[in-house]
C-alpha positions as CSV (number, residue, x, y, z in Angstrom):
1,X,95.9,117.7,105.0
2,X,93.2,119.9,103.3
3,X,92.2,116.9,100.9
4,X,92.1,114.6,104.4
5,X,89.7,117.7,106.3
6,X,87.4,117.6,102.9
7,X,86.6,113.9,102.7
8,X,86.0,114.1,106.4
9,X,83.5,116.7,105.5
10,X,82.1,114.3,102.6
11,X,82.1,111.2,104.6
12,X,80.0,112.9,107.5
13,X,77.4,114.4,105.3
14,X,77.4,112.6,102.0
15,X,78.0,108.8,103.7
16,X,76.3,107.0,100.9
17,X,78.1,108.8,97.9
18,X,81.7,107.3,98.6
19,X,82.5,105.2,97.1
20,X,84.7,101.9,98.3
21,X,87.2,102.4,95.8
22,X,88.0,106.0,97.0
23,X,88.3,104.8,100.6
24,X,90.8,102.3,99.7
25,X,93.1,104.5,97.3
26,X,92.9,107.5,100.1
27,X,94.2,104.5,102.8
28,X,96.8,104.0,100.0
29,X,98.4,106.8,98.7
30,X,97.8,109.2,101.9
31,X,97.5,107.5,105.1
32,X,101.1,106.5,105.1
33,X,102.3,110.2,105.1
34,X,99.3,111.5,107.9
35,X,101.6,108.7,109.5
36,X,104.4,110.2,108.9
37,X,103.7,113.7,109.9
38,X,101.5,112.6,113.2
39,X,105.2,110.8,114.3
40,X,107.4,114.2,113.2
41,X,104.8,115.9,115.6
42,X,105.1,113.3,118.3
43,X,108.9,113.4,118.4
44,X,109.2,117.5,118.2
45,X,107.0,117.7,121.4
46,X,109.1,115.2,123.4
C-alpha cells in the first residue's frame, strides 16, 4: 500500500513527470490485489 500512497503523492504534485507506461503497469500488477484487500475489508466488517 506504501508504493500506492507514494505515487498518489507523485501524481498530485509531479502530474507531468509520469509517465503512461508506469500508470498502465501499476493498473497491472497492483490494482488487482488493492482489489483484493478492499473486498477482505468489506467482508470482515459485515
Amino acid at each position: 500500500m506504501t508504493k500506492n500512497l507514494c505515487f498518489s503523492q507523485r501524481l498530485a504534485h509531479d502530474y507531468f513527470g509520469i509517465l503512461p507506461e508506469e500508470v498502465w503497469q501499476i493498473i497491472i500488477k497492483d490494482l488487482p490485489d488493492l482489489k483484493a484487500q478492499l473486498h477482505r475489508i468489506i467482508d470482515d466488517l459485515k
